[in-house]
C-alpha positions as a LaTeX table, in Angstrom:
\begin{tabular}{lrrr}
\hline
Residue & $x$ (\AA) & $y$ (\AA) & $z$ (\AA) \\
\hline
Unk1 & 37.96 & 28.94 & 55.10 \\
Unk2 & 35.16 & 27.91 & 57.44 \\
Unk3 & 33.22 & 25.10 & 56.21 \\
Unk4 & 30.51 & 25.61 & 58.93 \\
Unk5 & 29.69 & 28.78 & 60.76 \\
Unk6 & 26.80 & 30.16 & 62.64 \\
Unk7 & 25.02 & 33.03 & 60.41 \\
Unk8 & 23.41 & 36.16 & 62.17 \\
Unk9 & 20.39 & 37.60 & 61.32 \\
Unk10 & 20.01 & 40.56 & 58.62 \\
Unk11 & 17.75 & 42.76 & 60.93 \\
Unk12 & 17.13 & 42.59 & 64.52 \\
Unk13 & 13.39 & 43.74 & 64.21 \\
Unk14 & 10.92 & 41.81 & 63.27 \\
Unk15 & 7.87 & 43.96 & 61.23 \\
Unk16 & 4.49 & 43.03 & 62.36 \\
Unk17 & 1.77 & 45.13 & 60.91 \\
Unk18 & 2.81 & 48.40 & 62.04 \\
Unk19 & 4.49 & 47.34 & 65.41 \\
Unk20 & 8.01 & 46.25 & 65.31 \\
Unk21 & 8.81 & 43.93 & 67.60 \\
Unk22 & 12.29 & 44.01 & 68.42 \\
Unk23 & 14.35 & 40.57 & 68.88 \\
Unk24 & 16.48 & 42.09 & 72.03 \\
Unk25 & 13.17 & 43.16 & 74.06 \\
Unk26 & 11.18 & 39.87 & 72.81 \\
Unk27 & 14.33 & 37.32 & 74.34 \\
Unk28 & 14.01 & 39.62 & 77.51 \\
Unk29 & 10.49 & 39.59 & 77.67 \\
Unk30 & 10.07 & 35.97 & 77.11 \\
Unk31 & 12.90 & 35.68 & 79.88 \\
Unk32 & 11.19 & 36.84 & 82.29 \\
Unk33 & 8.17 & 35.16 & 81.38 \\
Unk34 & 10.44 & 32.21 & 82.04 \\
Unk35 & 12.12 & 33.20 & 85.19 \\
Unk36 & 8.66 & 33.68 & 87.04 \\
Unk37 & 7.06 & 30.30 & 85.55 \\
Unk38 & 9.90 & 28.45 & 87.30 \\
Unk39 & 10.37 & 30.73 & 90.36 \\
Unk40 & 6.46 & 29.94 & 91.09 \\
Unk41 & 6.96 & 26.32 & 90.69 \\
Unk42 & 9.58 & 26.17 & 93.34 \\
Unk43 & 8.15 & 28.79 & 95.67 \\
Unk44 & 4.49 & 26.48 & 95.58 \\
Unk45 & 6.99 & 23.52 & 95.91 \\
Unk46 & 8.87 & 24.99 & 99.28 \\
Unk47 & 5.13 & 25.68 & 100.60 \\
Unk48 & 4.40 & 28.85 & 99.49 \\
Unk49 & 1.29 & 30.50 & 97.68 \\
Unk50 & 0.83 & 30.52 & 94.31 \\
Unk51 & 1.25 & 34.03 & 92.66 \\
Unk52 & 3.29 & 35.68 & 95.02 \\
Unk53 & 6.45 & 35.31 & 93.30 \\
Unk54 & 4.90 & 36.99 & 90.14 \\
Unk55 & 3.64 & 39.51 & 92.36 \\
Unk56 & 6.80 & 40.74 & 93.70 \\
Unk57 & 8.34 & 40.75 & 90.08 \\
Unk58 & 6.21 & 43.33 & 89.73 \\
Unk59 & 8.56 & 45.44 & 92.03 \\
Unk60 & 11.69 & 43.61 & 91.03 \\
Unk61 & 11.35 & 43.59 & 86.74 \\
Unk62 & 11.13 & 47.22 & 86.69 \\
Unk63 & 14.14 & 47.64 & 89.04 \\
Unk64 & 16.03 & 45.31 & 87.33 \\
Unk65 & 15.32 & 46.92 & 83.93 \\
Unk66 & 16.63 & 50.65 & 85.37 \\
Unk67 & 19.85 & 49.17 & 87.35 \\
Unk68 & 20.95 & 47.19 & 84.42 \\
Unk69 & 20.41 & 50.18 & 82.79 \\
Unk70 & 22.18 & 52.46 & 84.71 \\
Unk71 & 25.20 & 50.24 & 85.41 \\
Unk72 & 25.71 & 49.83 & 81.21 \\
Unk73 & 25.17 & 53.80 & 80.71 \\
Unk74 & 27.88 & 54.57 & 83.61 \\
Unk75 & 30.67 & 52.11 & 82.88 \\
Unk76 & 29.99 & 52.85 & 79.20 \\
Unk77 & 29.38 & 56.26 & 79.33 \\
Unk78 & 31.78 & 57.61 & 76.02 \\
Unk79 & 28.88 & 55.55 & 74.20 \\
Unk80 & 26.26 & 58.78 & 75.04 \\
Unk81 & 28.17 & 61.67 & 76.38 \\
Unk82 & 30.90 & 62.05 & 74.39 \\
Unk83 & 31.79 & 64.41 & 71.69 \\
Unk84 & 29.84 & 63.51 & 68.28 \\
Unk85 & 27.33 & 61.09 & 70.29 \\
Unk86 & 23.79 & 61.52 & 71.76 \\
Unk87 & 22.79 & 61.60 & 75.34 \\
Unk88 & 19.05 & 60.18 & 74.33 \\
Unk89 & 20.34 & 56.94 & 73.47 \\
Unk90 & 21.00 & 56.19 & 77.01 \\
Unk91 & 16.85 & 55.93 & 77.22 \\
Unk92 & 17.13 & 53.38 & 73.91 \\
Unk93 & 16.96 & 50.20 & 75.94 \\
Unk94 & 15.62 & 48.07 & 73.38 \\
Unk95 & 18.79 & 48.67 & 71.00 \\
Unk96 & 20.81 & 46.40 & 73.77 \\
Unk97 & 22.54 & 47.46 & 76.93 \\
Unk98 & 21.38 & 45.62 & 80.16 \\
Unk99 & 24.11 & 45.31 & 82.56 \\
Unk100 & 23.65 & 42.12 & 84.66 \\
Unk101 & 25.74 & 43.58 & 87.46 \\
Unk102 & 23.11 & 46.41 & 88.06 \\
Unk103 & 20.20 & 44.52 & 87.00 \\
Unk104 & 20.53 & 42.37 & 90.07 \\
Unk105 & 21.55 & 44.62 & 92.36 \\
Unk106 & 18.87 & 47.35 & 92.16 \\
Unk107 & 16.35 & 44.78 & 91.38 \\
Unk108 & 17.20 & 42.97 & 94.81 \\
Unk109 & 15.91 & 46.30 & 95.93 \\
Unk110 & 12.55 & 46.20 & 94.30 \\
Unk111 & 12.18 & 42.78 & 95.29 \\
Unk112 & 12.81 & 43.45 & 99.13 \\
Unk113 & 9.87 & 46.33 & 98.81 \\
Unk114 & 7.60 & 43.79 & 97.50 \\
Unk115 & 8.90 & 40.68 & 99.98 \\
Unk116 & 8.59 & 43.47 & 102.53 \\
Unk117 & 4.85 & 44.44 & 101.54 \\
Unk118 & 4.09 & 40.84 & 101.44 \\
Unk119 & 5.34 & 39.71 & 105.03 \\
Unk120 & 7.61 & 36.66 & 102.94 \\
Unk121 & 11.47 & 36.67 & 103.67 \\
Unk122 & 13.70 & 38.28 & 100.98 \\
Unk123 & 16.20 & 35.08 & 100.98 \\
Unk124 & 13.50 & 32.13 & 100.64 \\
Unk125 & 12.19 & 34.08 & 97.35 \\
Unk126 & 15.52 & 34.47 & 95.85 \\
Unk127 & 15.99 & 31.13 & 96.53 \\
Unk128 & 13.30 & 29.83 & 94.60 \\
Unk129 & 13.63 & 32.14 & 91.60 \\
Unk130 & 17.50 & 31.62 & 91.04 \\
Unk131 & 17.19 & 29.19 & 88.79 \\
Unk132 & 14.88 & 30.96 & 86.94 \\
Unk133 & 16.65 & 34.01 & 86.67 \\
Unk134 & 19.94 & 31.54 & 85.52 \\
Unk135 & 17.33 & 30.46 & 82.26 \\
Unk136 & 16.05 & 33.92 & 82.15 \\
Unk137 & 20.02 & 35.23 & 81.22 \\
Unk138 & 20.20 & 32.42 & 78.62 \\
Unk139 & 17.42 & 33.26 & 76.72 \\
Unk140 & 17.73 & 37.41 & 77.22 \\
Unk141 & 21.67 & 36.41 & 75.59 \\
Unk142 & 20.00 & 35.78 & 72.64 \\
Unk143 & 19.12 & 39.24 & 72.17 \\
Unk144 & 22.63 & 39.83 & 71.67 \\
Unk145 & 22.58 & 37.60 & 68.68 \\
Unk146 & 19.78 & 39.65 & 66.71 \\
Unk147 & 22.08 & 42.76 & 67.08 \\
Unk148 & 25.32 & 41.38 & 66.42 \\
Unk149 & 27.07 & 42.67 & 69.37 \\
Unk150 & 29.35 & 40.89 & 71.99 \\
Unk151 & 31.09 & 38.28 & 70.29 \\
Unk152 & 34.65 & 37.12 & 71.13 \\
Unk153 & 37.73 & 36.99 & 69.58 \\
Unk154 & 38.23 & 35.87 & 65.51 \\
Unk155 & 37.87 & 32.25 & 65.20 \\
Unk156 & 37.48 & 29.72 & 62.12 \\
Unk157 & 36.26 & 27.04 & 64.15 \\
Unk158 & 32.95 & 25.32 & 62.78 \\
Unk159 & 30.73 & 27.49 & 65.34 \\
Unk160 & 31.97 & 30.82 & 64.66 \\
Unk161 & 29.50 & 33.23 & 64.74 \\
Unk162 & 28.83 & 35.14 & 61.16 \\
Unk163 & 29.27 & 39.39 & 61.83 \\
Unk164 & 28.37 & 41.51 & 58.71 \\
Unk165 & 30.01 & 44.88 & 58.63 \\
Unk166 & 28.18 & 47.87 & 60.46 \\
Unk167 & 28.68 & 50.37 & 63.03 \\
Unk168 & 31.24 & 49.19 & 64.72 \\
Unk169 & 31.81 & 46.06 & 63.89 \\
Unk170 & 34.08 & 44.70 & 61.21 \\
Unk171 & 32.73 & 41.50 & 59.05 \\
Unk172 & 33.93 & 38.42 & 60.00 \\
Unk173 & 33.67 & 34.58 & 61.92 \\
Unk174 & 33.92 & 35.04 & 65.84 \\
Unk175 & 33.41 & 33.42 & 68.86 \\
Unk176 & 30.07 & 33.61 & 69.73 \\
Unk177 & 30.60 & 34.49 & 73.53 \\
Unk178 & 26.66 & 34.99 & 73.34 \\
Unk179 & 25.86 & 31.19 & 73.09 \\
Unk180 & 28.55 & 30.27 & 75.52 \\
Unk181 & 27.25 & 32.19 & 78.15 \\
Unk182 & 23.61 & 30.82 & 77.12 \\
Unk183 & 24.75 & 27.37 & 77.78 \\
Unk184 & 26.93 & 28.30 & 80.50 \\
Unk185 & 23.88 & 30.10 & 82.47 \\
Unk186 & 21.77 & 26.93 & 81.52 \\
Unk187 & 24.17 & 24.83 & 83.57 \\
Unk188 & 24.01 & 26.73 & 86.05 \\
Unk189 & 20.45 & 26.64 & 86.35 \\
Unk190 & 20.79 & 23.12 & 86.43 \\
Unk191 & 23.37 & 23.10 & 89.22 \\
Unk192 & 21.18 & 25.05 & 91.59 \\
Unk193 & 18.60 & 22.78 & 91.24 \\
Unk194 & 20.25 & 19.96 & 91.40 \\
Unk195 & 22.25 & 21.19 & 95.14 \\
Unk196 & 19.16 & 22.67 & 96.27 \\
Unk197 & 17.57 & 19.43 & 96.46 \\
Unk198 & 20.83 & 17.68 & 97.22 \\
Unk199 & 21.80 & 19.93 & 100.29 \\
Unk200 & 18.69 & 21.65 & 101.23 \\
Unk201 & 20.33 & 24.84 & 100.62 \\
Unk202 & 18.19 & 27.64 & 102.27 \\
Unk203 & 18.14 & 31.20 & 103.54 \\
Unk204 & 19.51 & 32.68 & 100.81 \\
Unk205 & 22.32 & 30.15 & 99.33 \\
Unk206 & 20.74 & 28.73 & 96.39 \\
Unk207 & 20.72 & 32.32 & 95.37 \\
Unk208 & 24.96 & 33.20 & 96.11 \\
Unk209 & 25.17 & 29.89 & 94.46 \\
Unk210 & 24.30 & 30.80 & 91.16 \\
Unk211 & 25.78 & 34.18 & 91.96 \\
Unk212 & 29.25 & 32.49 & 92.22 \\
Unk213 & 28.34 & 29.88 & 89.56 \\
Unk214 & 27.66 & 32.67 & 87.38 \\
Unk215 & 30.62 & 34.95 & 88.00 \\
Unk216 & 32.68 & 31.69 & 87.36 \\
Unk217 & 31.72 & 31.51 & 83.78 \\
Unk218 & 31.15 & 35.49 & 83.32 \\
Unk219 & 34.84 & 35.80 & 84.20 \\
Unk220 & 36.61 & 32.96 & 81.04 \\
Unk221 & 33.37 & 34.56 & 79.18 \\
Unk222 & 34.05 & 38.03 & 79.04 \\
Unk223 & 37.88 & 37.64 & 78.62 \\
Unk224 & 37.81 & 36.53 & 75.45 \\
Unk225 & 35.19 & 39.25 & 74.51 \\
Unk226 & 36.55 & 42.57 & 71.97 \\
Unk227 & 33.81 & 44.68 & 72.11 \\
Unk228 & 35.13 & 48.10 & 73.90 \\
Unk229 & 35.57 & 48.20 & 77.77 \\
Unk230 & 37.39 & 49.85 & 80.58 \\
Unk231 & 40.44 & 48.39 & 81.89 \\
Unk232 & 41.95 & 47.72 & 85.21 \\
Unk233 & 45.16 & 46.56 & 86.01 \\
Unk234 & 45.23 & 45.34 & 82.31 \\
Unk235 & 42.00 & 43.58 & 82.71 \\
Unk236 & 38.34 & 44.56 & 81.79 \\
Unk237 & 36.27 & 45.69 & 84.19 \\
Unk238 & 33.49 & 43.00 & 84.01 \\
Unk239 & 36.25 & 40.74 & 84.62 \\
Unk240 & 37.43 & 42.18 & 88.06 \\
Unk241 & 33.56 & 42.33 & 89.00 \\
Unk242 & 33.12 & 38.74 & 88.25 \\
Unk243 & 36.03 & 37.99 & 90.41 \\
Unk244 & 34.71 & 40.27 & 93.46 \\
Unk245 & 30.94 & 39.48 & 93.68 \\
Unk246 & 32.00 & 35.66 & 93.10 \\
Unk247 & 34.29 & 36.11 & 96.61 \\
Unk248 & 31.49 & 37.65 & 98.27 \\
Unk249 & 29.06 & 35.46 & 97.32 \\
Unk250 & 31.33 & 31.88 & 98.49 \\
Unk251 & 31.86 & 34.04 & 101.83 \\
Unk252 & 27.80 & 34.47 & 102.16 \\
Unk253 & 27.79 & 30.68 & 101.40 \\
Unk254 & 29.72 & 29.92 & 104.36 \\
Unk255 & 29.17 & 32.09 & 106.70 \\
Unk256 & 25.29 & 31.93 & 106.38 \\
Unk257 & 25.66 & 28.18 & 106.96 \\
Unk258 & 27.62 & 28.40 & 110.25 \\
Unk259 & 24.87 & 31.22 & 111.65 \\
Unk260 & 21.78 & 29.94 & 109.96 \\
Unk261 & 22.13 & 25.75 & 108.40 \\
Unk262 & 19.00 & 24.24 & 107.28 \\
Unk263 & 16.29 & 25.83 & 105.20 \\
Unk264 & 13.17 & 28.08 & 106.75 \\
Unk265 & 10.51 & 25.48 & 107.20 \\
Unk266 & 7.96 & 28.89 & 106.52 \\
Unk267 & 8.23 & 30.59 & 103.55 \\
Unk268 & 4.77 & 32.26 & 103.69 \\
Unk269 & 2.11 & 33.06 & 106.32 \\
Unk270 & $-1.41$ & 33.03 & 104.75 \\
Unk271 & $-3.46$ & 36.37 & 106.54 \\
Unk272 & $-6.34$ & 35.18 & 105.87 \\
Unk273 & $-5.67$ & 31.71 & 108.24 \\
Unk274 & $-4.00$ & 34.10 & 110.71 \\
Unk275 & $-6.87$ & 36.77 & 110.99 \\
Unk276 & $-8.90$ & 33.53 & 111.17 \\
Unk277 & $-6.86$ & 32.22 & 114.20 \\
Unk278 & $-7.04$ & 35.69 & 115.66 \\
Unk279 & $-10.55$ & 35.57 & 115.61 \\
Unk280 & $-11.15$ & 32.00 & 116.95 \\
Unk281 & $-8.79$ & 33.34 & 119.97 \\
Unk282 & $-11.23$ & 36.24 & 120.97 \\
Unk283 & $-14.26$ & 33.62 & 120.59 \\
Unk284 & $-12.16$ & 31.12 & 122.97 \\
Unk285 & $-11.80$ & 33.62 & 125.50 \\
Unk286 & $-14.70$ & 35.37 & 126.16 \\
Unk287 & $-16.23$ & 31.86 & 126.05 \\
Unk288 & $-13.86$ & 31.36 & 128.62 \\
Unk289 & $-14.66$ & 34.65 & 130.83 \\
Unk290 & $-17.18$ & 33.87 & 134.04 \\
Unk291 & $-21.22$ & 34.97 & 133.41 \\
Unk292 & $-21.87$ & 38.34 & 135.00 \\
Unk293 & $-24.59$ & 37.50 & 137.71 \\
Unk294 & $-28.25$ & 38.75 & 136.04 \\
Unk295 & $-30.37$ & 40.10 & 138.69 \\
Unk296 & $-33.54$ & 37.76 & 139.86 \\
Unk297 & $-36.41$ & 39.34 & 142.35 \\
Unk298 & $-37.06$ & 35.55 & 143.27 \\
Unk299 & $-33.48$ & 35.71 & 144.51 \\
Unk300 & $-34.12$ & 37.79 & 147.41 \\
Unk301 & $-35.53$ & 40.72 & 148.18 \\
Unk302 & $-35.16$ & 43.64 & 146.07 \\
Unk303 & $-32.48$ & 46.21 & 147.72 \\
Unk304 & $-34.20$ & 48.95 & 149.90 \\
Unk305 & $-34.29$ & 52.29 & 148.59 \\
Unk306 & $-33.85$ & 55.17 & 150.35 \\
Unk307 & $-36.88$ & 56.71 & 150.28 \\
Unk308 & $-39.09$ & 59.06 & 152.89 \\
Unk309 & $-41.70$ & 56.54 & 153.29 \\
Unk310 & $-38.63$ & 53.82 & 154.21 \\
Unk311 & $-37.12$ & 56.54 & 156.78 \\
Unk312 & $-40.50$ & 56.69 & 158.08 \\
Unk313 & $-41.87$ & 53.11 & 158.80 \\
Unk314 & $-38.02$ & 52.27 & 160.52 \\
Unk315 & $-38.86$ & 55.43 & 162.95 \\
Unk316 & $-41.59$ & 53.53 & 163.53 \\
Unk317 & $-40.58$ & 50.81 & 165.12 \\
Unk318 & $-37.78$ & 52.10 & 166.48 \\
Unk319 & $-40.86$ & 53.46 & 168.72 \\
Unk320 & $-42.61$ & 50.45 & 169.56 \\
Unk321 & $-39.33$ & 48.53 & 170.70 \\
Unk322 & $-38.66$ & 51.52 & 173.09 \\
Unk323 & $-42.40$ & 51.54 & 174.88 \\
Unk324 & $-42.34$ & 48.01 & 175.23 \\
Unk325 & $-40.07$ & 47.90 & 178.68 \\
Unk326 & $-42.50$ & 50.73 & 179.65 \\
Unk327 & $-45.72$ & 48.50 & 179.00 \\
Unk328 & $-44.28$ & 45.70 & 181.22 \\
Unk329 & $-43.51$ & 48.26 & 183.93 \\
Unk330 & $-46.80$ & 48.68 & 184.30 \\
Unk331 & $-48.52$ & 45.42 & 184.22 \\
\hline
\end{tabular}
């Protein structure tokens, strides 16, 4: 008999007036609320401008949202397209299914389109905003909590997590793999900060770091989850990712400091002081550039034109110089 337990709520939507407002889309919404707070912070803090990191979540948030999408519809595809189940509640994204895996991978892709548009290197912003993306998980893993889903195994110990019976789900005290990944994921935000300043970590490391911090924990994490999951080689499938993404991310971490140590001591260009430059260098030179010589009739006389009247008076005296000798003959 548990003497302490954690309860779960009754309903997972909260009515306001006539809009629901759904606990799963609120703790993702106020994640990434979160996520860009912090990630601004940092990216003023490293010398960049304020509001760019929000404005390139613009293109990452929505990519995010449709790979973490994807990558939970694919690996858990019997959900929707099997026999007795509907295909449209693949679109149903606010009754849970956001898989981290693909939320980070195709939103790296709507992040380099807006680093790209902005002239800012991809690695400097993921720097700043892994952190913030480490709180951001915490807080979304709440969601999970208003609709009872991915707990662990059965458990009587005093922070079980209540499950009432439903749809898949059998009534009972389990380990509430939600709030250990929470608190995991806050650690790790804290670790990235913490090396960051420690180490200086730059060009994209403080990013694989809390990719391999993360994988670390996702792997115990998800082992001990019983929700239903593809196996490999007798182990789930989030599991193996973990494991794989965590190598490649220690590799990055090591190679990238060999080719590139330090941190980029630019993060951001502002246009507006380069056009300004630009235009200070045009002023310098043609300041520079010789005068073009003005013409002055005190300077000397004007060039002769060639005119009749000019043909005429050097006819002239080509006369008078030839019946000069003549003259003299005669005197």
């Amino acid at each position: 008999m548990n003497l302490a337990s954690i309860p779960s709520p009754s309903t997972g939507v909260i009515e306001l007036g006539p809009i629901p407002l759904r606990g799963y889309a609120f703790c993702i919404i106020i994640g990434v609320f979160v996520a860009v707070w912090i990630g601004n912070k940092r990216w003023v803090a490293r010398g960049g401008k304020a509001g760019t990191v929000a404005d390139i979540a613009v293109w990452a948030v929505p990519f995010g949202l449709v790979g973490g999408r994807l990558y939970h519809v694919i690996t858990d595809y019997q959900l929707y397209f099997s026999e007795g189940q509907n295909w449209v509640d693949a679109f149903k994204i606010w009754e849970g299914g956001l898989g981290i895996w693909g939320a980070i991978a195709l939103g790296a892709v709507g992040a380099w389109i807006g680093c790209r548009r902005r002239g800012i290197p991809l690695p400097a912003w993921a720097d700043a905003l892994a952190p913030g993306i480490a709180v951001a998980q915490a807080i979304g893993r709440w969601g999970n909590w208003f609709n009872q889903e991915l707990y662990g195994r059965p458990t009587d110990l005093p922070w079980a997590l209540e499950i009432s019976e439903g749809p898949n789900r059998v009534a009972g005290t389990y380990h509430p793999t939600f709030l250990y990944e929470s608190l995991w994921c806050i650690g790790v935000a804290l670790l990235v900060i913490w090396a960051d300043r420690r180490f200086k970590l730059g060009h994209g490391r403080a990013f694989a770091l809390y990719v391999a911090a993360y994988c670390a924990g996702r792997a115990w994490i998800e082992y001990m989850r019983v929700d239903e999951a593809h196996h490999v080689l007798g182990l789930r499938l989030n599991v193996w990712t973990a494991i794989i993404v965590f190598a490649l991310a220690v590799a990055y971490i090591v190679i990238s400091a060999r080719l590139r140590p330090g941190r980029e001591e630019i993060v951001e260009q502002e246009k507006d002081d380069a056009a300004a430059g630009k235009a200070d260098e045009k002023d310098e030179k043609k300041s520079d550039a010789p005068d073009a010589p003005e013409a002055d009739a005190t300077d000397g006389d004007p060039p002769a034109k060639d005119t009749p009247e000019a043909g005429a008076d050097d006819s002239d005296r080509l006369k008078k110089k030839d019946s000069a000798p003549e003259a003299a003959d005669k005197s």
